[in-house]
C-alpha positions as CSV (number, residue, x, y, z in Angstrom):
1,X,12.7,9.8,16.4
2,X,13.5,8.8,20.1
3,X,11.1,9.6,22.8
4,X,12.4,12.8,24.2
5,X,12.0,14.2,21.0
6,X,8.8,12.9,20.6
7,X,7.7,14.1,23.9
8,X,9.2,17.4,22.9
9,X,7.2,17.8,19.8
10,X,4.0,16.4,21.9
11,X,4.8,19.5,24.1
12,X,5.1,22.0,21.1
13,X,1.5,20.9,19.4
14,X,0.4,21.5,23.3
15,X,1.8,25.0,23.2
16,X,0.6,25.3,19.7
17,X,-2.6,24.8,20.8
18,X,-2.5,27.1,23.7
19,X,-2.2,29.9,21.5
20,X,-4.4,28.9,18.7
21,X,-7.1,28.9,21.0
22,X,-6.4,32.0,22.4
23,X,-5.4,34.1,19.5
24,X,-8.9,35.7,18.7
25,X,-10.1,36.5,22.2
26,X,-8.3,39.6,22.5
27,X,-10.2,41.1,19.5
28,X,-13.4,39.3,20.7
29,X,-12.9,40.9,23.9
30,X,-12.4,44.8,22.1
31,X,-15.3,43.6,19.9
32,X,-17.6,42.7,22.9
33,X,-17.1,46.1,24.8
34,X,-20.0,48.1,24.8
35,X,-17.4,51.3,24.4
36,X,-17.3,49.8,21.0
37,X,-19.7,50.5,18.6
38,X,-19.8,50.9,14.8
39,X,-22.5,51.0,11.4
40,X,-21.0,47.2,11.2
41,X,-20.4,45.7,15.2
42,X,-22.5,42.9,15.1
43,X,-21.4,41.9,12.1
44,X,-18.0,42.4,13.1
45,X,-18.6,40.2,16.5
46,X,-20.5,37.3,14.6
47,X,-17.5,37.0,12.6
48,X,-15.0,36.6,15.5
49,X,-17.5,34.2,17.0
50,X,-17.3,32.0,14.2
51,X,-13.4,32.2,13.9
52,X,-13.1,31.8,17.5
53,X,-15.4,28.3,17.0
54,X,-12.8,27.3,14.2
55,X,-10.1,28.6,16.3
56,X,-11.3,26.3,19.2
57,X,-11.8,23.6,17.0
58,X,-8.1,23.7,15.4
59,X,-7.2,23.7,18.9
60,X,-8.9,20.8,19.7
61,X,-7.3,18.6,16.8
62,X,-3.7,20.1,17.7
63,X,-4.4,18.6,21.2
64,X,-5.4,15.2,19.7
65,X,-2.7,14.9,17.6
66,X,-0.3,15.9,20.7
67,X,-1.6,12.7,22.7
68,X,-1.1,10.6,19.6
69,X,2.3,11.7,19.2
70,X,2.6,11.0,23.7
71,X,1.6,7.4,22.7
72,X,4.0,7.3,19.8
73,X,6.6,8.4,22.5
74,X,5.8,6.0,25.4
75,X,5.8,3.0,22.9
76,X,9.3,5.0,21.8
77,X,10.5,4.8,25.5
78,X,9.6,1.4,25.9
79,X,11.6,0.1,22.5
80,X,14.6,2.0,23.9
81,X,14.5,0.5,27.6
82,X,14.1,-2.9,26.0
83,X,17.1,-2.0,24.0
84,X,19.3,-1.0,27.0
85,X,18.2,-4.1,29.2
86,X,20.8,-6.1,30.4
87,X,20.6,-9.2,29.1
């Protein structure tokens, strides 16, 4: 892969991420509203908590993985300067 692509996919895990982490707040947020109440709420919020730990969690690995792949790229960008030196 040449670097922009790398850096291109870096970006996407990035994004990915971004949304993973977000994806269970606006149910947490419905959840945590004191409008809403139920036989089964706070077993209902307990839930989302946990899912929202796992959520940030997944997160957190897409992000690592992004800065490995950035590395992978820079190294990538370097190769292909070397390449195109004059020499």
């Amino acid at each position: 892969m040449t670097s922009t692509e790398l850096y291109a996919k870096a970006k996407a895990l990035d994004d990915l991420a971004d949304d993973v982490e977000s994806c269970i707040d606006p149910a947490r947020t419905v959840a945590s509203s004191p409008h809403w109440e139920c036989d089964n709420a706070t077993d209902v919020r307990d839930a989302l908590r946990h899912w929202r730990t796992a959520a940030h969690s997944a997160a957190r690995n897409l992000r690592d993985e992004a800065s490995r792949v950035r590395g992978e790229a820079r190294r990538a960008a370097d190769r292909e300067d070397d390449e195109t030196a004059p020499r």
